[in-house]
C-alpha positions as CSV (number, residue, x, y, z in Angstrom):
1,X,102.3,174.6,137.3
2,X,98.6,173.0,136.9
3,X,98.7,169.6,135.1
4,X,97.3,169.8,131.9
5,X,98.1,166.9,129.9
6,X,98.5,163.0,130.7
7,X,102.0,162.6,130.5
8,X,102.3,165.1,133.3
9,X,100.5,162.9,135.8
10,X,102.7,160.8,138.0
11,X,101.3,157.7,136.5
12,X,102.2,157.9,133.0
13,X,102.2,155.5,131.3
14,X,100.5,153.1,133.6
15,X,97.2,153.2,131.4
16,X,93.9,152.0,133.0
17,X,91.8,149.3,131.3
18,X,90.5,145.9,132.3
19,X,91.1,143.6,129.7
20,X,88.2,141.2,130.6
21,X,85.7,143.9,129.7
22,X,86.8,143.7,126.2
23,X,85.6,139.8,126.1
24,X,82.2,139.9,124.2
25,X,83.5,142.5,121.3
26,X,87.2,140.8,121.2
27,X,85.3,136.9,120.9
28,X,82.8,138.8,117.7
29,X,85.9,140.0,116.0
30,X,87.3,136.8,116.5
31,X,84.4,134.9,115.1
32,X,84.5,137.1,112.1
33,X,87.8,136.5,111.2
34,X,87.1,133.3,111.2
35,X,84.1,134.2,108.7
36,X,86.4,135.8,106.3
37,X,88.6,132.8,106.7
38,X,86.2,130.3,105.5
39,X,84.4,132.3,102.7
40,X,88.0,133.2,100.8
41,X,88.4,129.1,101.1
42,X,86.0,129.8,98.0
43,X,87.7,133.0,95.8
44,X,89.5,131.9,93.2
45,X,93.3,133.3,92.7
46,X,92.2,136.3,90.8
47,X,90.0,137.7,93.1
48,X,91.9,137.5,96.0
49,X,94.5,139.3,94.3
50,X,92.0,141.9,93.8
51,X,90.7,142.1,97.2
52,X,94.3,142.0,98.5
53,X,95.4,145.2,95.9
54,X,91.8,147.2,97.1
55,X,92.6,146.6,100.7
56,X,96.3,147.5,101.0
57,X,95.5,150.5,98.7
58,X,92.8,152.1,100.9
59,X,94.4,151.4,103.9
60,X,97.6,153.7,102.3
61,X,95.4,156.0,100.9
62,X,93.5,156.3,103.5
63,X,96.1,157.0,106.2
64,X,97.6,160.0,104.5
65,X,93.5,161.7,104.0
66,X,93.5,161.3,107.6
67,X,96.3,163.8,107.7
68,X,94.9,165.9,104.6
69,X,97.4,164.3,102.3
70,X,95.9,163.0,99.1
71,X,97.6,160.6,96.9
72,X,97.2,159.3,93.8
73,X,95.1,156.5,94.4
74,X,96.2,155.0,91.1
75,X,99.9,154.9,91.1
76,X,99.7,153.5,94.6
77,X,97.2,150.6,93.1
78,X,99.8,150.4,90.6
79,X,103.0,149.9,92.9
80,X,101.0,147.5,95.0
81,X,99.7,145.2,91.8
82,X,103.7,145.4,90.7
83,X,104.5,144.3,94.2
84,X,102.2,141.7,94.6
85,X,101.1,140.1,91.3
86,X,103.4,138.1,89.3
87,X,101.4,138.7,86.0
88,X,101.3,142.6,86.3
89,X,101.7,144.2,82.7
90,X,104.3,147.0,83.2
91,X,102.3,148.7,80.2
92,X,99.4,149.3,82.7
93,X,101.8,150.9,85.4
94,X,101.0,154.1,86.9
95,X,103.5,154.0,89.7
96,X,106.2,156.6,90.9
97,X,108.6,156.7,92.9
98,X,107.1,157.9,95.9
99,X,104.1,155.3,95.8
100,X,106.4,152.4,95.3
101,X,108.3,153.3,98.4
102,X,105.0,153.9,99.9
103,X,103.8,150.1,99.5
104,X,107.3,149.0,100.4
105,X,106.7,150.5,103.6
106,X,103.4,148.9,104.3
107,X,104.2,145.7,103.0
108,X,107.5,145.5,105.0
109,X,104.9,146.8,108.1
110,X,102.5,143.7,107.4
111,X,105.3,140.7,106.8
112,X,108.2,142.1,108.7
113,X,107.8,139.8,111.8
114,X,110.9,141.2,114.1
115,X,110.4,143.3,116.4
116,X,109.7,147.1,116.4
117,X,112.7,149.3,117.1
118,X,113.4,153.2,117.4
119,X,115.2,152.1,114.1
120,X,112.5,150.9,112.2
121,X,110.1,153.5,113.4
122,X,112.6,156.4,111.7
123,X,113.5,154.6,108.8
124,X,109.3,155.0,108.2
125,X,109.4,157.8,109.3
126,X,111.4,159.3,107.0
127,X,109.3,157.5,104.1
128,X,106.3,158.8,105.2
129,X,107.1,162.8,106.0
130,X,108.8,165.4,103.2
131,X,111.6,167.2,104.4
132,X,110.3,170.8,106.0
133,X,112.6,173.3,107.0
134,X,110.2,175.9,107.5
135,X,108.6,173.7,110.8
136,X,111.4,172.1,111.2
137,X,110.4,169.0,109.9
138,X,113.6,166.5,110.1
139,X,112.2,162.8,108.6
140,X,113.5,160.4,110.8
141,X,114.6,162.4,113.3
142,X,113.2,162.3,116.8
143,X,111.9,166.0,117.3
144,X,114.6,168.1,119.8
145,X,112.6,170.4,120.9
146,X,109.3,170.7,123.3
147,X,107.1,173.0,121.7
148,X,105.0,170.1,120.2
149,X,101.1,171.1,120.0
150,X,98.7,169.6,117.8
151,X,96.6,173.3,117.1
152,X,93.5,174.5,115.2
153,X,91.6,177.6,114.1
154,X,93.0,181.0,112.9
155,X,95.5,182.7,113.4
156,X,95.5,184.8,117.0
157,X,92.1,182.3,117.4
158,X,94.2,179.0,117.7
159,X,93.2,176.5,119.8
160,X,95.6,173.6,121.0
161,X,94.3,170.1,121.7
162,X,97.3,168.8,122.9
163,X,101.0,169.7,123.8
164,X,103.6,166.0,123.5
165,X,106.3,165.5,126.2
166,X,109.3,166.9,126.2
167,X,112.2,166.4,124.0
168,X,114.3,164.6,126.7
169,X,111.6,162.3,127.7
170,X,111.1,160.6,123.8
171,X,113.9,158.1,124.3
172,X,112.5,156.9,127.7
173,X,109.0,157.1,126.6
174,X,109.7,155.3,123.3
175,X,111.4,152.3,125.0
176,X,108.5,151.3,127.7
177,X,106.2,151.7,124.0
178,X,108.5,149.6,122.2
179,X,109.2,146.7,125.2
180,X,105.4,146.7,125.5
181,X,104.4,146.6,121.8
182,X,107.2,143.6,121.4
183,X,106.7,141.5,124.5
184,X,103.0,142.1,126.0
185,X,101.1,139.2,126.3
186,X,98.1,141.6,126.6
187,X,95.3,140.4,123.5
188,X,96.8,142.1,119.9
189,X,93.4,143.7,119.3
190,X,93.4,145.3,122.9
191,X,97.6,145.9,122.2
192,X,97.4,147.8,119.2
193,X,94.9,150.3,120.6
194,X,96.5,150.8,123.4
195,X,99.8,151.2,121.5
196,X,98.5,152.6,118.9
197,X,97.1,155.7,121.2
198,X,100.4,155.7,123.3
199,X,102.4,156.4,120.2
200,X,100.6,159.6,119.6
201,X,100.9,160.8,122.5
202,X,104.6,160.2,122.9
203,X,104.6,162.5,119.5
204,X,107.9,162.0,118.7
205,X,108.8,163.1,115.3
206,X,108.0,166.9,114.1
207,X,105.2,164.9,111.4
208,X,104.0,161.8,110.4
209,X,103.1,160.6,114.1
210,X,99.3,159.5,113.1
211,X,100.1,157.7,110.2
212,X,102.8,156.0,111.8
213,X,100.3,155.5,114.8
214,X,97.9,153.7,112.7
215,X,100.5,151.9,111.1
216,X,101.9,150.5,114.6
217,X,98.2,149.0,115.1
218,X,98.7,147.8,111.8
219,X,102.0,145.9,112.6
220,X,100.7,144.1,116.0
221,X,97.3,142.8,114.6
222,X,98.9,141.7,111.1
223,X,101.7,140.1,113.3
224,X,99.2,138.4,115.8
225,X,96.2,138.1,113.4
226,X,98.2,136.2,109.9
227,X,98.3,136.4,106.3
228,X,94.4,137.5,106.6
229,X,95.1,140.5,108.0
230,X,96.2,141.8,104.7
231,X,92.4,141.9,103.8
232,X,91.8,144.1,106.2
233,X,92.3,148.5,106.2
234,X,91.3,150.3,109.7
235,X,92.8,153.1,108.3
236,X,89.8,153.1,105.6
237,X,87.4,152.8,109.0
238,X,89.2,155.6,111.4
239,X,88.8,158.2,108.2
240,X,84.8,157.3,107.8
241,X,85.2,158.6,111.5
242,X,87.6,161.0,111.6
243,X,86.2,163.5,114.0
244,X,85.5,161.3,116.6
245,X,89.0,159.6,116.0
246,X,90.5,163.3,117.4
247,X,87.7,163.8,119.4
248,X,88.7,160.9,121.5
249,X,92.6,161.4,120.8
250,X,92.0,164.5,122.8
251,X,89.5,163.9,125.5
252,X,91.9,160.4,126.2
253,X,95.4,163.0,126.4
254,X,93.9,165.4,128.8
255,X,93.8,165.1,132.3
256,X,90.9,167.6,133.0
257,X,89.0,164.9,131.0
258,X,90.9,161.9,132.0
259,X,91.9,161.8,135.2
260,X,92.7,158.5,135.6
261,X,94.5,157.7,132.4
262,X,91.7,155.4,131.3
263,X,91.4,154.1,128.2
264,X,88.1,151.8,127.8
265,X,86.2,154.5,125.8
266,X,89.3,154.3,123.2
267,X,90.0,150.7,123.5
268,X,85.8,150.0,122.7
269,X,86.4,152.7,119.9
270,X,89.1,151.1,118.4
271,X,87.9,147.8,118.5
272,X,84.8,148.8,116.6
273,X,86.8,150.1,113.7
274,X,88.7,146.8,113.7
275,X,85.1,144.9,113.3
276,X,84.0,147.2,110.9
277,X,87.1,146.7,108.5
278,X,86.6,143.1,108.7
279,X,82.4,143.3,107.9
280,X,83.6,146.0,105.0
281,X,85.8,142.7,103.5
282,X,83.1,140.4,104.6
283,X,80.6,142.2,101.9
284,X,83.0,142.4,99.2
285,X,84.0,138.4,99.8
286,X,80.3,137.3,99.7
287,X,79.8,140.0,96.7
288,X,82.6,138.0,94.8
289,X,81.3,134.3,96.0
290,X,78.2,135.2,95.0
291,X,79.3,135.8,91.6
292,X,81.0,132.7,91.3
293,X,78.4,131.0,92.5
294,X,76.2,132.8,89.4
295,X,78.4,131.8,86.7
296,X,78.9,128.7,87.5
297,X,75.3,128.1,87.7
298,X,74.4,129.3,84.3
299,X,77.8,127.9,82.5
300,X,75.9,125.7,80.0
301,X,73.8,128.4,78.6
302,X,74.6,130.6,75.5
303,X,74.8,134.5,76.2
304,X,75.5,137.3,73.6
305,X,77.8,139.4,74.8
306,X,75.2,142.7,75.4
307,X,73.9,140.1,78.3
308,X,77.0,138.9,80.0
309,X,78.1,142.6,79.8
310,X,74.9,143.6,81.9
311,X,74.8,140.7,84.1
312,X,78.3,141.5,84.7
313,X,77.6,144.8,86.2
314,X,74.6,143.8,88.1
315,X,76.5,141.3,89.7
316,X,79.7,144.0,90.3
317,X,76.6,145.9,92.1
318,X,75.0,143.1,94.2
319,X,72.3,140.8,93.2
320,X,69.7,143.1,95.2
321,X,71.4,146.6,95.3
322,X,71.2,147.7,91.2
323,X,69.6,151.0,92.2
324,X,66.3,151.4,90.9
325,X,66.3,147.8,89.0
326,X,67.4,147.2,85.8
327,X,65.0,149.0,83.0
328,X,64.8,149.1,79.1
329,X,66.2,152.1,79.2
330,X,69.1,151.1,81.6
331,X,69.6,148.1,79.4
332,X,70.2,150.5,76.2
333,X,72.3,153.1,77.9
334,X,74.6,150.3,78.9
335,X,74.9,148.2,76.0
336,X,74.3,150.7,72.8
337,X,71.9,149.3,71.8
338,X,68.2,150.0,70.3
339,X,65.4,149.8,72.2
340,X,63.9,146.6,70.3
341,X,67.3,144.9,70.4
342,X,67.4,145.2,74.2
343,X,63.6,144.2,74.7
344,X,64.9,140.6,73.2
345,X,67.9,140.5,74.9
346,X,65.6,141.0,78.3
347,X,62.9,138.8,77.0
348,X,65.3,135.5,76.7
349,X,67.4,136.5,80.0
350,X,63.6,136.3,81.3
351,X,62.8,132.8,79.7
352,X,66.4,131.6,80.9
353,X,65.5,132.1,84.2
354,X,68.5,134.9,84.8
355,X,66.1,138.0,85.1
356,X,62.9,137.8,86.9
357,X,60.2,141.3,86.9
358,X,60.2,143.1,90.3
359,X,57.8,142.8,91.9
360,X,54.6,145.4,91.7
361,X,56.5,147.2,88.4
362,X,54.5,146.7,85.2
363,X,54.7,148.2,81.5
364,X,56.9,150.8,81.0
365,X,58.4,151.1,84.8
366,X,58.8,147.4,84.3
367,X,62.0,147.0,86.6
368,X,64.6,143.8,86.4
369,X,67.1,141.9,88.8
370,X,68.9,138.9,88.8
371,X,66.7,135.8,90.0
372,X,68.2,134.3,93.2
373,X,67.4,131.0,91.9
374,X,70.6,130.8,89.9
């Protein structure tokens, strides 16, 4: 029989990858991290509970769209605030069952520090995936059977990407994943690819295997990485790029394409979704510094509060990215106000110092942002 797929070849799992040509983007991550690091040195408590809730909500959100699975984004919001912020009003709580078991998981994924184990991996499992007897879908059950493809297009017209190993092989397969992802000394950003990867491939429940994929990277770089990782959602980042995530799931799992089990072209791809999670954070830390920074500056003068409303939301969009400037018009439709009222209220934000006139916009396309001096 002609090898098709990777796990066919004799030298499964023995992946191919140098580590050392991973050393320019591993040290920029690095340095990044270290970025984020020193700018939350300067968020107050309230924010970072806010970036922490955002982050560990798009990252389970996010996971399931991958798959096609839309959840409510605000019950999940809600189960993490309950889970994470002592002050949380219940009377604000959207959660159900399903998302508070959701953020149980994810949270037990970030701070759970022993080891990975066949155990752990179906107890998720079984969070993750609704019971379907129709495909025989067992949660928590390693799949007995070997008819495993991961198909598209119509019926008659289907097309299959990829075929897993066979049943008798999971247990095997699982352990040289599991010994790897708990006692490698290979670099956590280059280990969670690689593991991450190797986990689909193994395929060994009937569903759930990509999001519990993702969720394995998720594991090994909060593990290695610390508390910051928490910050952090790849899963937000892989579904931005979603078709080249299978893309390179499949060209990586087929021998006709990969012929020597390599994985650099992964490994480089996965890494950039790991730096671009981190700038993502990095923009919404120096959005909220910034703010800070702005009210602090202009604490000793008197607002009404029409203008701390509408400096408010300028600042919620970025000091430079209010699109198409603040306008009289813009001014009224946000406050409710009249058009006179709002002229004044843009005339002494102007004399304060707080709004300066773009630049080149006069009379009635006269345009408005926050002055950078403050």
């Amino acid at each position: 029989m002609k090898k098709k797929w990777i796990w066919q070849d004799a030298c499964y799992p023995d992946f191919k990858y140098d580590s050392y040509d991973f050393i320019s983007e591993i040290s920029k991550i690095s340095y990044d991290i270290g970025l984020c690091e020193g700018v939350l040195n300067f968020i107050d408590d309230v924010s970072e509970l806010d970036i922490t809730t955002k982050s560990i909500t798009d990252d389970i959100v996010s996971n399931s769209l991958i798959e096609g699975e839309l959840l409510q984004r605000e019950s999940i919001r809600s189960s993490v605030r309950k889970k994470i912020d002592p002050h949380w009003m219940m009377d604000h709580d959207n959660s159900t069952q399903k998302s508070d078991i959701l953020v149980d998981l994810f949270i037990d994924i970030m701070t759970n520090k022993k080891e990975m184990t066949k155990q752990r991996l179906s107890k998720y499992n079984k969070i993750l995936v609704d019971k379907n007897n129709f495909f025989d879908v067992h949660p928590g059950k390693f799949r007995d059977y070997d008819d495993m493809q991961i198909v598209s297009g119509a019926f008659g017209k289907e097309k299959v990407h990829y075929q897993a190993p066979a049943a008798k092989d999971i247990e095997k397969d699982l352990n040289k994943l599991l010994y790897f992802i708990n006692n490698s000394k290979e670099h956590p950003f280059i280990k969670s690819a690689v593991s991450h990867f190797w986990f689909v491939t193994i395929h060994p429940f009937g569903d759930g295997n990509g999001r519990l994929g993702r969720l394995i990277a998720d594991f090994i770089l909060s593990k290695e990485i610390g508390n910051i990782y928490r910050f952090f959602s790849i899963s937000s980042q892989i579904n931005k790029d979603k078709k080249r995530y299978y893309e390179l799931l499949e060209k990586h799992q087929n021998i006709a394409t990969n012929p020597q089990l390599k994985l650099n072209d992964w490994i480089y791809w996965h890494l950039g979704i790991l730096e671009k999670a981190i700038n993502e954070t990095m923009l919404v830390l120096k959005k909220i510094n910034q703010k800070i920074i702005f009210w602090q500056n202009i604490k000793d003068i008197e607002l009404n509060s029409r203008q701390k409303k509408v400096i408010t939301k300028l600042l919620d969009f970025g000091i430079d990215n209010f699109k198409g400037g603040l306008s009289t018009k813009k001014y009224v439709s946000m406050t409710k106000v009249s058009e006179a009222t709002a002229k004044r209220d843009i005339s002494a934000l102007l004399k304060m110092g707080i709004l300066v006139k773009e630049e080149g916009s006069n009379g009635r396309n006269t345009r408005y942002q926050l002055s950078h001096n403050n």
